[in-house]
ZAMARGU-4260 file (C-alpha; in steps of 0.2 Angstrom, whole numbers, plus 5000, padded with zeros to 4 digits):
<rodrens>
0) 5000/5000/5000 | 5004/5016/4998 | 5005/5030/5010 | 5002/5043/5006 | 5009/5059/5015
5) 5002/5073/5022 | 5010/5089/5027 | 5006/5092/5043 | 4997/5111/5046 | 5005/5123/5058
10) 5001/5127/5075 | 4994/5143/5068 | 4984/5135/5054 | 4978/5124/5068 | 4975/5139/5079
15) 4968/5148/5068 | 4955/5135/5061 | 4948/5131/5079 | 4946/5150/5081 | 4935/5149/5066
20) 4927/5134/5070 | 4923/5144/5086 | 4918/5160/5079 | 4906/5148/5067 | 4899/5139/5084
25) 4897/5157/5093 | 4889/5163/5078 | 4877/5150/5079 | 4871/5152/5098 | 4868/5168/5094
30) 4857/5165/5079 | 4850/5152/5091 | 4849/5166/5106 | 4842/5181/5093 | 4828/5169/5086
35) 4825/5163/5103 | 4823/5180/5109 | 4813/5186/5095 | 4801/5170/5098 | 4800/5175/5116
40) 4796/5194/5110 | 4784/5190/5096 | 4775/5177/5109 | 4775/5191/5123 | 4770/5202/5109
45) 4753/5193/5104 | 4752/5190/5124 | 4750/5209/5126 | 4741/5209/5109 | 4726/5198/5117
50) 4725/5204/5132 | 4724/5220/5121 | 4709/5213/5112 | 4703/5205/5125 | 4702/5222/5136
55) 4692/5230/5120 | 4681/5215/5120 | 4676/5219/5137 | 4674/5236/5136 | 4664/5236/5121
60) 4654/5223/5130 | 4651/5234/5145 | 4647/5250/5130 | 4636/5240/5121 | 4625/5234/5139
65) 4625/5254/5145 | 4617/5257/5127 | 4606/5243/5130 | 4599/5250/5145 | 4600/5270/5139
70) 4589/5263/5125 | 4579/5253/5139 | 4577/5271/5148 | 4573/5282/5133 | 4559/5268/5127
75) 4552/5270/5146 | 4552/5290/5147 | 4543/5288/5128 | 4531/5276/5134 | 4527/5285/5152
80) 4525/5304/5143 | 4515/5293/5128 | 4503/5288/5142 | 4504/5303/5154 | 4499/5314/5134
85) 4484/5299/5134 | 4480/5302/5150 | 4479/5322/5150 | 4470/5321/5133 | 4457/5309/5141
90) 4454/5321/5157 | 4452/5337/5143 | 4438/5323/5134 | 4430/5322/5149 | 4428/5338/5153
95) 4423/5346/5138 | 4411/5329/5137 | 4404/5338/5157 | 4406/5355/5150 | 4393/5352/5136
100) 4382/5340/5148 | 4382/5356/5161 | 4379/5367/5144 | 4363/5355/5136 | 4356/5354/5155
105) 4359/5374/5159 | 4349/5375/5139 | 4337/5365/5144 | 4332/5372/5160 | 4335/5390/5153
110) 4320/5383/5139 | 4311/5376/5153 | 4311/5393/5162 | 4307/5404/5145 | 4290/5392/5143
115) 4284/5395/5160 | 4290/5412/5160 | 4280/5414/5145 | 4265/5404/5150 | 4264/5417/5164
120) 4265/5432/5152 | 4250/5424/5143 | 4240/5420/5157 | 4243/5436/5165 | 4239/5445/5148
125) 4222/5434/5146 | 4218/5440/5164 | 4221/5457/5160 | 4210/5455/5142 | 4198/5447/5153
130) 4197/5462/5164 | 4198/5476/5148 | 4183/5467/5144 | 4173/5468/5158 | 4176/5487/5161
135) 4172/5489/5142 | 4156/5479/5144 | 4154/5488/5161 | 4158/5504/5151 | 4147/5500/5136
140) 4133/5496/5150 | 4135/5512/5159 | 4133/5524/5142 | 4118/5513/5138 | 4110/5514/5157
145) 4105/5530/5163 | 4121/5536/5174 | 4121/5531/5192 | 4133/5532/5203 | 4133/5517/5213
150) 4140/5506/5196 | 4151/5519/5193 | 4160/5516/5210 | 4159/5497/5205 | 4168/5500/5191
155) 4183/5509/5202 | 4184/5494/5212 | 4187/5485/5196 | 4198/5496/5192 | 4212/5492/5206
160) 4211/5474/5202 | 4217/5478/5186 | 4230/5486/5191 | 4239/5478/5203 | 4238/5462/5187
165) 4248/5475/5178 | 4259/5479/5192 | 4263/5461/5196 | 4268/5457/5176 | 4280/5472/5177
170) 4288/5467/5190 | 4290/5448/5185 | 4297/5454/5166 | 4310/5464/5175
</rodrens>
């Protein structure tokens, strides 16, 4: 066989190529370390990033439930000034609905009054016709008779009668 020889490297060589197979080892723990550290950044990163999210989530859940009950409350104030404007509109109804009961009854009586005021007005004025009449038949009985004066005096008693009927229908049209 045959040997063949080889030249043997130099301390330095040898020195030289353990420093670069160091540096190429050192270089690689700290690739190792950086993407290491980055993976331990990023993850923190999306930790804070949930938590982030997370935090909105809650706060837009607790937004949305105070909407929910402003909305509740302005539904309840529409409703309560919806019935307190029914209710106000119902009490004006009902008393315009008394007003014009009170009106047709104040009419009615008012009518009532006028007939029987009027009734009276025509039986006093059929009294008083009544009495014209006799004092013109008593008249008409006087020219015819020869003039005495006892009928003549009857005729002035008839007289005050007469006028205290016109007296009394005066004072009731006033």
């Amino acid at each position: 066989m045959v040997t063949v020889k080889r030249a043997k490297k130099s301390e330095m060589a040898q020195a030289a190529d353990s420093i670069a197979e160091a540096a190429h080892h050192v270089g690689q723990a700290v690739s190792q370390k950086l993407d290491q550290v980055g993976s331990a950044a990023s993850a923190e990163l999306d930790k804070a990033k949930a938590a982030a999210l997370k935090k909105r989530d809650q706060v837009m859940k607790k937004f949305e439930a105070l909407m929910k009950k402003a909305e509740a409350r302005v539904a309840k104030a529409r409703a309560d000034a919806e019935k307190s404007v029914r209710a106000a509109m119902r009490k004006g109804d009902q008393k315009v609905q008394a007003a014009q009961k009170k009106l047709a009854s104040l009419q009615v009586a008012a009518e009532r009054k006028a007939k029987a005021a009027a009734k009276k007005v025509e039986r006093e004025a059929a009294a008083l016709r009544k009495a014209a009449q006799k004092k013109l038949a008593a008249a008409k009985k006087a020219v015819k008779a020869p003039a005495k004066k006892a009928p003549a005096k009857k005729a002035a008693a008839k007289k005050a009668p007469a006028k205290k009927a016109a007296r009394k229908t005066a004072s009731a049209a006033a």
